[in-house]
DODO-805718 format. One record per residue (C-alpha): residue number from 0; residue in one letter; x, y, z. Coordinates in nm, 2 decimals. Layout:
residues N
seq: NUM, type: A, u: X, v: Y, w: Z
...
end
This chain:
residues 294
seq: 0, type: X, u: -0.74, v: 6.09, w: -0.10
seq: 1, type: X, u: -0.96, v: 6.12, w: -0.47
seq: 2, type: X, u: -1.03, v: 6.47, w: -0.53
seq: 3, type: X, u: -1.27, v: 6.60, w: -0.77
seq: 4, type: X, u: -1.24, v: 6.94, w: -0.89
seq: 5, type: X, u: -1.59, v: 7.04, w: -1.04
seq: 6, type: X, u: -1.66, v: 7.38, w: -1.29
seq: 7, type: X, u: -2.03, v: 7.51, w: -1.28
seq: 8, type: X, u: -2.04, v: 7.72, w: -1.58
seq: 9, type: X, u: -2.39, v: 7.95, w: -1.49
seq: 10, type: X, u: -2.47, v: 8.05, w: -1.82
seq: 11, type: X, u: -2.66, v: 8.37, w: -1.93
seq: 12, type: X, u: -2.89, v: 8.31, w: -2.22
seq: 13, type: X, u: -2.85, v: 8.64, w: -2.47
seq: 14, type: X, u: -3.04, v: 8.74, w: -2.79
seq: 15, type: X, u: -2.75, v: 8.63, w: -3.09
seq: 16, type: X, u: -2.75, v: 8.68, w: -3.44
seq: 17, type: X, u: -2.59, v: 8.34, w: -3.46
seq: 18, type: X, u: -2.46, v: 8.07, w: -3.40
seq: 19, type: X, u: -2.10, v: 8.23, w: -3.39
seq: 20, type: X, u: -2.27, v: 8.46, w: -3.06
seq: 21, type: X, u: -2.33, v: 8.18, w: -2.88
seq: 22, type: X, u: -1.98, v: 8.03, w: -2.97
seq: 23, type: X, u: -1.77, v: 8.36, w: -2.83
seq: 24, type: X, u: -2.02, v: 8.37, w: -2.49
seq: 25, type: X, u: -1.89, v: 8.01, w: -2.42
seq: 26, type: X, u: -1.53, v: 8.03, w: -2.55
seq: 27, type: X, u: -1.57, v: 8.34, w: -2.34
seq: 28, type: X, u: -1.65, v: 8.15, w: -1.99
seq: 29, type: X, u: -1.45, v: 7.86, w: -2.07
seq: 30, type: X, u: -1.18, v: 8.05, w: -2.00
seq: 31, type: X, u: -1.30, v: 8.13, w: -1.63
seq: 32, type: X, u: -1.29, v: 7.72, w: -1.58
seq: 33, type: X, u: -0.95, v: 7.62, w: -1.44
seq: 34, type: X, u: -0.76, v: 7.40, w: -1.67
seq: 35, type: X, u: -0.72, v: 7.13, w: -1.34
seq: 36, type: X, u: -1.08, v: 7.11, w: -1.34
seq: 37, type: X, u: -1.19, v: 6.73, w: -1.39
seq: 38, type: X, u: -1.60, v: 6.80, w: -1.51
seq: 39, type: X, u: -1.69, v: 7.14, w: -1.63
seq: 40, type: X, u: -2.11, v: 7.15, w: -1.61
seq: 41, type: X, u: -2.31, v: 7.40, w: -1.81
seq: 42, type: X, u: -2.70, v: 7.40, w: -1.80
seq: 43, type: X, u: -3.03, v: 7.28, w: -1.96
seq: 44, type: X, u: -3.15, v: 7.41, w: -2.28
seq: 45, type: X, u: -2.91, v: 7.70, w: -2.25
seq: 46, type: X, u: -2.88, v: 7.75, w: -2.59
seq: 47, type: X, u: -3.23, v: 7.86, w: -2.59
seq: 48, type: X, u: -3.08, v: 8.21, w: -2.65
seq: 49, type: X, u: -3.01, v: 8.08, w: -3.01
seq: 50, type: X, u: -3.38, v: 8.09, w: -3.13
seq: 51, type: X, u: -3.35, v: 8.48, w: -3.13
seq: 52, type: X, u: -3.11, v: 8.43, w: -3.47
seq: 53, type: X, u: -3.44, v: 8.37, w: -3.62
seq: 54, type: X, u: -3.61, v: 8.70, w: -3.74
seq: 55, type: X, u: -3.97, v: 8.58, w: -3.64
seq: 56, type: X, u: -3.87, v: 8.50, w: -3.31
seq: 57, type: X, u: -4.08, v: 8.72, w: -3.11
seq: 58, type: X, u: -4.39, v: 8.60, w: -3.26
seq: 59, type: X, u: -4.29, v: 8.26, w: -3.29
seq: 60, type: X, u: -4.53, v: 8.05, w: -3.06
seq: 61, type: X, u: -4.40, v: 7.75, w: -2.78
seq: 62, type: X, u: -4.32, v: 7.53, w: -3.05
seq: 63, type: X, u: -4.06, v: 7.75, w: -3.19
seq: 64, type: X, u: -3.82, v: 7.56, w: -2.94
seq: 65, type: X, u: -3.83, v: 7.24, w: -3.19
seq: 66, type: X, u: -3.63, v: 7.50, w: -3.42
seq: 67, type: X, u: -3.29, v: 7.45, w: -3.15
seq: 68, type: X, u: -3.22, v: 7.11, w: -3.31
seq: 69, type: X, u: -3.13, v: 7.30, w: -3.61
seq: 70, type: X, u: -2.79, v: 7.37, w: -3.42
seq: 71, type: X, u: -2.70, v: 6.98, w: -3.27
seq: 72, type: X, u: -2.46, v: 6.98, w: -3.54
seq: 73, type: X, u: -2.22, v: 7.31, w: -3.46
seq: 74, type: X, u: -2.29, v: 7.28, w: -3.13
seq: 75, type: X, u: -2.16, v: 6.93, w: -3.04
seq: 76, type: X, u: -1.86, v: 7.02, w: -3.28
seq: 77, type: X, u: -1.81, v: 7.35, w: -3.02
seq: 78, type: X, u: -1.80, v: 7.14, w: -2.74
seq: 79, type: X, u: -1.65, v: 6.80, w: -2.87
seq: 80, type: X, u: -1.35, v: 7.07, w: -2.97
seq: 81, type: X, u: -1.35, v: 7.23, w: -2.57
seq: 82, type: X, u: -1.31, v: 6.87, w: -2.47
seq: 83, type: X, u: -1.04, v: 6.78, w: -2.68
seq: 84, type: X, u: -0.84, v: 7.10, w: -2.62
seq: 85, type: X, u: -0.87, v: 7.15, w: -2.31
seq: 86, type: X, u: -0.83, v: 6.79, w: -2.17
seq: 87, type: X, u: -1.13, v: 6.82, w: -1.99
seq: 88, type: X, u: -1.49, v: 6.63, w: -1.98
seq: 89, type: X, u: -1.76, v: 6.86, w: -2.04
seq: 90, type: X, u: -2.14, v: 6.76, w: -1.93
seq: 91, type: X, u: -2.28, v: 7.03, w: -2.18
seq: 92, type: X, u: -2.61, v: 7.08, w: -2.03
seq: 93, type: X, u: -2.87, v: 7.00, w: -2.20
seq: 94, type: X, u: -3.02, v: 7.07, w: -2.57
seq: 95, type: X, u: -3.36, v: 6.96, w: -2.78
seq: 96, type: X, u: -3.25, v: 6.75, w: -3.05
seq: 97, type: X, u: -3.48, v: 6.53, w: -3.32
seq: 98, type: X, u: -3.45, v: 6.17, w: -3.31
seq: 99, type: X, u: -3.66, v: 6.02, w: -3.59
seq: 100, type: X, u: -4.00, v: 6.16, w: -3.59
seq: 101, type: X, u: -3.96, v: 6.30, w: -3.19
seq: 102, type: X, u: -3.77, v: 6.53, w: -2.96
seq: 103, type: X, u: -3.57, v: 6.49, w: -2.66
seq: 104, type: X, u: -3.40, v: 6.72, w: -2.41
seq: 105, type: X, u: -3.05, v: 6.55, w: -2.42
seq: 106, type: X, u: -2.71, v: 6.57, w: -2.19
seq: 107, type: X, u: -2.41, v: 6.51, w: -2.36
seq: 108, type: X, u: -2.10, v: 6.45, w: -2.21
seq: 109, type: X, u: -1.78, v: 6.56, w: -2.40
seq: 110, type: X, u: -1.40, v: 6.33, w: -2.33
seq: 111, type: X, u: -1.09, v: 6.44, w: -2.47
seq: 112, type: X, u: -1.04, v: 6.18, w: -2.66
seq: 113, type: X, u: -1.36, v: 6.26, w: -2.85
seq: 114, type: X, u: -1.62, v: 6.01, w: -2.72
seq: 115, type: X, u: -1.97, v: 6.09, w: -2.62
seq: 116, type: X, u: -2.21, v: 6.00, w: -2.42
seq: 117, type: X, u: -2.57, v: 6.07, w: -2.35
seq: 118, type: X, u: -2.86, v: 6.13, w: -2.11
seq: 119, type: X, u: -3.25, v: 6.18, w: -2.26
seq: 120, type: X, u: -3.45, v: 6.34, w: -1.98
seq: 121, type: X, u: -3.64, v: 6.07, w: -1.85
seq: 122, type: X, u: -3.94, v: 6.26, w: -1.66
seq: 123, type: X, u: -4.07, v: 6.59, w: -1.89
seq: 124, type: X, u: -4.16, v: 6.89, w: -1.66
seq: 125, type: X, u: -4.56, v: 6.93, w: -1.78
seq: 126, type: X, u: -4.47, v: 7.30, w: -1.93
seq: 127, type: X, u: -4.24, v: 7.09, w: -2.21
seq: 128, type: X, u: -4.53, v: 6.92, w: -2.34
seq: 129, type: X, u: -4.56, v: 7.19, w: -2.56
seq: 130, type: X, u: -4.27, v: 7.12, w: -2.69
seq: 131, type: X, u: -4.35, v: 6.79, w: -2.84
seq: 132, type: X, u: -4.09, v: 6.63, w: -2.61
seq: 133, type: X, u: -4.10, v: 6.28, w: -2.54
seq: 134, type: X, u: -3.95, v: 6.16, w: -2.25
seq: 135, type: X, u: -3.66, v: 5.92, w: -2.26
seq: 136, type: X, u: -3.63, v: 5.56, w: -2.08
seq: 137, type: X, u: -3.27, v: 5.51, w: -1.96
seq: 138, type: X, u: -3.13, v: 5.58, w: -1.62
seq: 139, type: X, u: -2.72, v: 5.50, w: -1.69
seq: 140, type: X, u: -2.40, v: 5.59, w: -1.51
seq: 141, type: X, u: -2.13, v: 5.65, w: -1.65
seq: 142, type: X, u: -1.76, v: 5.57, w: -1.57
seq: 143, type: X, u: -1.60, v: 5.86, w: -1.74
seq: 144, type: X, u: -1.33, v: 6.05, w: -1.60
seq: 145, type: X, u: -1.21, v: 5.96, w: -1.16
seq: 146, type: X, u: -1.59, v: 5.94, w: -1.07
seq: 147, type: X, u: -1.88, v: 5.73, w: -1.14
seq: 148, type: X, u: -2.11, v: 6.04, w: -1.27
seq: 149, type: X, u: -2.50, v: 5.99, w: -1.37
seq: 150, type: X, u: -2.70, v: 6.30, w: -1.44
seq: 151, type: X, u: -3.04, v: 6.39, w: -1.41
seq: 152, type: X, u: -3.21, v: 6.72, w: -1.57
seq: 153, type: X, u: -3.36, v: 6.95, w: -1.35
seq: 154, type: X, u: -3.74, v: 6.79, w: -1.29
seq: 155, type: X, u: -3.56, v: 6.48, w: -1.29
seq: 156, type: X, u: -3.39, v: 6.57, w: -0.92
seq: 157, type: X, u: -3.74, v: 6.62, w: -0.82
seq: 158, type: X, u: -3.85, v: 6.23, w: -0.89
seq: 159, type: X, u: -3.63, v: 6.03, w: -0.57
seq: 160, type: X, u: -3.66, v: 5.74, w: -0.76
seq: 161, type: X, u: -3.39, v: 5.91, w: -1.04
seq: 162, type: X, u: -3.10, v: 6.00, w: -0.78
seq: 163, type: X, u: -3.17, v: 5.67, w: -0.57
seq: 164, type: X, u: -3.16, v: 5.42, w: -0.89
seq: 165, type: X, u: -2.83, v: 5.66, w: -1.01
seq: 166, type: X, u: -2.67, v: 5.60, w: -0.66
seq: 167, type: X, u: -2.73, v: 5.23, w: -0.64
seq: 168, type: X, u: -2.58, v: 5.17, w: -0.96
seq: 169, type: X, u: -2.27, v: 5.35, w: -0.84
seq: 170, type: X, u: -2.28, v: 5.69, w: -0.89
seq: 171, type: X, u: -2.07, v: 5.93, w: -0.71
seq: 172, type: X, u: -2.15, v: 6.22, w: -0.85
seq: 173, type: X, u: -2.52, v: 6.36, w: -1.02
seq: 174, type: X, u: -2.51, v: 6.65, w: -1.27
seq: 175, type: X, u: -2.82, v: 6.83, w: -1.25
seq: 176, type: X, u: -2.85, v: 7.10, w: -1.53
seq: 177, type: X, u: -3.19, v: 7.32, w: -1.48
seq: 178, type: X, u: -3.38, v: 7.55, w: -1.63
seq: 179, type: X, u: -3.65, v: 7.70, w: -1.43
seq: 180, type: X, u: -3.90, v: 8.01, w: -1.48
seq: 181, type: X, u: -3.94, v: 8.14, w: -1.13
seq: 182, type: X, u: -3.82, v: 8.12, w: -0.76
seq: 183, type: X, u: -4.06, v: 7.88, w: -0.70
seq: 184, type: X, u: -3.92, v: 7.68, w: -0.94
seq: 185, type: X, u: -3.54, v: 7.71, w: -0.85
seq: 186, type: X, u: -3.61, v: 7.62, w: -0.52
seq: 187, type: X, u: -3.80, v: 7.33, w: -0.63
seq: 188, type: X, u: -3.51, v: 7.22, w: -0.77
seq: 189, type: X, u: -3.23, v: 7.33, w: -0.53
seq: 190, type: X, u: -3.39, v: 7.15, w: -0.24
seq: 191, type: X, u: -3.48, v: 6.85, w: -0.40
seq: 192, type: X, u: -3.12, v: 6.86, w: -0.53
seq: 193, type: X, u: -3.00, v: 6.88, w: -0.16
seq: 194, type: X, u: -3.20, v: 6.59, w: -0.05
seq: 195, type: X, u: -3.13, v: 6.36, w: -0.29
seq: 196, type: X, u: -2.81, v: 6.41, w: -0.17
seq: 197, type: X, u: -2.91, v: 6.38, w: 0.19
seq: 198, type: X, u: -3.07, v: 6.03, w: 0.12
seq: 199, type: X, u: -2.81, v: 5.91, w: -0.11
seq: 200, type: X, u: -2.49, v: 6.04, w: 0.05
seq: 201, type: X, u: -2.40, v: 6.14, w: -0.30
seq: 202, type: X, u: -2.26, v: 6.50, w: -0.41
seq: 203, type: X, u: -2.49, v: 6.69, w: -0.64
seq: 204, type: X, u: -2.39, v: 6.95, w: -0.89
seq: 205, type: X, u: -2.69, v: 7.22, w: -0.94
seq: 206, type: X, u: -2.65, v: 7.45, w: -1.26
seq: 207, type: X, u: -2.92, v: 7.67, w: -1.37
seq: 208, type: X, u: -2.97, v: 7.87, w: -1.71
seq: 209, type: X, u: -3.04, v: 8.22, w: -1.63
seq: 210, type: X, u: -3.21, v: 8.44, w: -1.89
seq: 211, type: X, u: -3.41, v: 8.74, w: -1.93
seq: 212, type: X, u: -3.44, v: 8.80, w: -2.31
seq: 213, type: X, u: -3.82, v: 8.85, w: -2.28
seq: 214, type: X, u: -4.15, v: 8.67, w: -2.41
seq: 215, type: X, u: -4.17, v: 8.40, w: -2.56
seq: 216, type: X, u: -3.86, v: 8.28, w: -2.39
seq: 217, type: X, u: -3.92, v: 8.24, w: -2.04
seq: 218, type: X, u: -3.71, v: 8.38, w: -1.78
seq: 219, type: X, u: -3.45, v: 8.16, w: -1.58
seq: 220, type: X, u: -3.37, v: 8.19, w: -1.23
seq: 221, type: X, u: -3.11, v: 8.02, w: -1.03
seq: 222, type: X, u: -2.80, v: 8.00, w: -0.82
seq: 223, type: X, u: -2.55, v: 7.76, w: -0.89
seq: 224, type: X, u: -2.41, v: 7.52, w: -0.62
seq: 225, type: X, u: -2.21, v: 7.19, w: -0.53
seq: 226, type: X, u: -2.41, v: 7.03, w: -0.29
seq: 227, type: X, u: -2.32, v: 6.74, w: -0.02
seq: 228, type: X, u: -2.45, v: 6.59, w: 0.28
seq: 229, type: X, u: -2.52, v: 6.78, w: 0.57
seq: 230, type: X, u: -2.27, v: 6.63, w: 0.76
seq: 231, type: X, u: -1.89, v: 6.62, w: 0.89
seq: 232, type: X, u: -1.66, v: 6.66, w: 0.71
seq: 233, type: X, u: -1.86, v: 6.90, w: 0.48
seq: 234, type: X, u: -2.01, v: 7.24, w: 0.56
seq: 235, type: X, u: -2.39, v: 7.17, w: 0.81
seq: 236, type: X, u: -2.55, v: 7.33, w: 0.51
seq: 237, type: X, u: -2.42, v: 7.15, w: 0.28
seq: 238, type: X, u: -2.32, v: 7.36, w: 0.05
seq: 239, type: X, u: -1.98, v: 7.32, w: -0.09
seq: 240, type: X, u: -1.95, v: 7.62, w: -0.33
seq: 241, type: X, u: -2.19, v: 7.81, w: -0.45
seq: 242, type: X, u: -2.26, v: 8.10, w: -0.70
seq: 243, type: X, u: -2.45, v: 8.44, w: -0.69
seq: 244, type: X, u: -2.79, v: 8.45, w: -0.79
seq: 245, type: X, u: -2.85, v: 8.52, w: -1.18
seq: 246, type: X, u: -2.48, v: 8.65, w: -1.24
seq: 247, type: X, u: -2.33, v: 8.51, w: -1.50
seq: 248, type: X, u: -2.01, v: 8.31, w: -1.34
seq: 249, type: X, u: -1.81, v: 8.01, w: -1.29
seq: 250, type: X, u: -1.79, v: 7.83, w: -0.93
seq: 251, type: X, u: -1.51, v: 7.57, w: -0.94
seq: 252, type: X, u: -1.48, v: 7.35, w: -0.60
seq: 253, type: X, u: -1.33, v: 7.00, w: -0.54
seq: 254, type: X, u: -1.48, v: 6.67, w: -0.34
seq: 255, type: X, u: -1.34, v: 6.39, w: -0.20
seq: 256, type: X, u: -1.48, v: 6.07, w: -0.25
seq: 257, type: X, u: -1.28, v: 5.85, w: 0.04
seq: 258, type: X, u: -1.47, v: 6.15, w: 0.24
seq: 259, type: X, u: -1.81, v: 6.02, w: 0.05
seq: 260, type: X, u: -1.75, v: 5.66, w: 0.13
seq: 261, type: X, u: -1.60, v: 5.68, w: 0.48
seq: 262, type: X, u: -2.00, v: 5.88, w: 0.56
seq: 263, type: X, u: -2.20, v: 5.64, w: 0.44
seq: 264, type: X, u: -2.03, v: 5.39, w: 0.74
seq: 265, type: X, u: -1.97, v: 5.66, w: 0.99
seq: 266, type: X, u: -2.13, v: 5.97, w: 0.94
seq: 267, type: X, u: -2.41, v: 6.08, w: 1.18
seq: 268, type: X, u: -2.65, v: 5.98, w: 0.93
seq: 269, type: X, u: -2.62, v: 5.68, w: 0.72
seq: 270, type: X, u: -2.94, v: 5.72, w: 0.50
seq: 271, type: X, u: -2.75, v: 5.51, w: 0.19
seq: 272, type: X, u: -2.71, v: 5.21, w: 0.35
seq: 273, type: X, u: -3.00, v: 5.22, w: 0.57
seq: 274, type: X, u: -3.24, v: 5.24, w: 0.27
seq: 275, type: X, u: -3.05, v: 4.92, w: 0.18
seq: 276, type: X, u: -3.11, v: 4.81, w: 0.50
seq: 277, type: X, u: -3.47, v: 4.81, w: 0.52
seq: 278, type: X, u: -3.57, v: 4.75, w: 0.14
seq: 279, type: X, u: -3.77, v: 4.43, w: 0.22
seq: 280, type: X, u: -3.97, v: 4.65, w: 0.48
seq: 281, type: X, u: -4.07, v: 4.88, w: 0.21
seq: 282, type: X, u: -4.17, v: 4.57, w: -0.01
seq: 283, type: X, u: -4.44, v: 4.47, w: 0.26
seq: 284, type: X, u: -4.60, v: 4.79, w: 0.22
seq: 285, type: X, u: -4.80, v: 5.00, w: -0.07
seq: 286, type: X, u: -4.72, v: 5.09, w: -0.31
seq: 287, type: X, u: -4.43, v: 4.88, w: -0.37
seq: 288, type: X, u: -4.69, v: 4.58, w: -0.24
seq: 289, type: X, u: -4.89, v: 4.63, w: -0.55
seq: 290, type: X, u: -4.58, v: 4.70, w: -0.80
seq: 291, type: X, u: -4.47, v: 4.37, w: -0.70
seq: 292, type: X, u: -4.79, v: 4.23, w: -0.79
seq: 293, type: X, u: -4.81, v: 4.39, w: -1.10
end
């Protein structure tokens, strides 16, 4: 039986006087993730809190959040340092670093051994525009650690395509760091989150910044949760673990994928391979009609 042991660190966003704030809060929570944990999962753009080191910040307008790449240096080195002292892969969220001339809201994931690698949000919610974010054009998983892992930033788990390309490259697991405003918003994301893992018997790990420093930075809402298929042998809500909302907190739970794989054969629904199943169907019909003709 493979069991995956997953830490969703739901992260409080805090005025700081610096960079060494932000470094305590996560040190800080870190230690609430147990040491047999195999991912550890923090979420987007929660180091947003850092732009209130700058003494203009509460006049500063949207574009102020192009000023967070001016801590990708100390911040990888934070969490390339977790990784390696802990033993443990760590799928920091999310963070707005310059590339060149542009933007991009980028996941890295942290190994032990001090490798990295990276998602750039590939679909930009239309409120980041303001941001001058560009969006990026790769959808990779990533054998790291006793899963196949993709990940896909919060307005990401709202586009099926994402999830479903993720899961039929192999993906047994998608990270899905958010950041959202409102309520409307969280649940946006939450229930897309639980469908993509309905129609890709796949386990989703939802993990919201929340926040409340005050205008300009918005307010973040959210509930963190490990999410599976509504089906045996999981819970028939499908929620494996799941946090309080806007608490600060770790939720730790563990998965099985032999219990993933046996579902997709046998399990009341098997939505993975029946989308398989029935893909030349969907190619006699719009729109995939006229994207094949294109």
């Amino acid at each position: 039986m493979t069991n995956i042991r997953i830490s969703a660190v739901q992260f409080r966003a805090e005025r700081v006087a610096g960079f060494e704030d932000f470094e305590r809060q996560v040190r800080g929570l870190m230690e609430d993730v147990p040491l047999d944990s195999d991912y550890v999962l923090f979420p987007e753009l929660f180091t947003v809190g850092l732009l209130t080191s700058f003494p203009d910040w509460e006049t500063a307008g949207p574009s102020a959040m192009m000023r967070l790449d001016q801590f990708t240096d100390p911040f990888k080195k934070l969490f390339a340092d977790l990784a390696a002292q802990r033993g443990q892969i760590i799928v920091a969220g999310s963070h707005l670093e310059k590339r060149g001339e542009d933007y991009f809201n980028v996941s890295t994931i942290f190994q032990p051994n001090g490798d990295m690698a990276e998602h750039k949000k590939s679909h930009i919610f239309p409120a980041e525009g303001k941001w001058k974010t560009r969006e990026g054009e790769e959808l990779n998983v990533f054998d790291i650690g006793p899963a196949r892992i993709g990940i896909a930033i919060c307005y990401e788990a709202e586009i099926p395509e994402v999830a479903h390309i993720l899961s039929r490259q192999g993906a047994d697991i998608v990270f899905c760091p958010s950041y959202t405003y409102t309520e409307f918003g969280f649940w946006r994301v939450r229930h897309c989150a639980q469908s993509r893992s309905i129609e890709n018997q796949i386990y989703v790990v939802h993990c919201p910044t929340i926040c409340d420093i005050g205008k300009p930075i918005d307010s973040g809402y959210g509930r963190s949760a490990i999410l599976t298929p509504c089906d045996t042998p999981w819970t028939a809500n499908g929620i494996a673990v799941e946090a309080d909302t806007n608490v600060q907190t770790v939720i730790t739970g563990t998965v099985n994928l032999d219990a993933l794989y046996e579902n997709r054969k046998t399990g009341a629904a098997t939505t993975y391979n029946d989308r398989i199943r029935k893909s030349g169907m969907y190619a006699n019909h719009a729109p995939y009609t006229q994207e094949r003709s294109n």
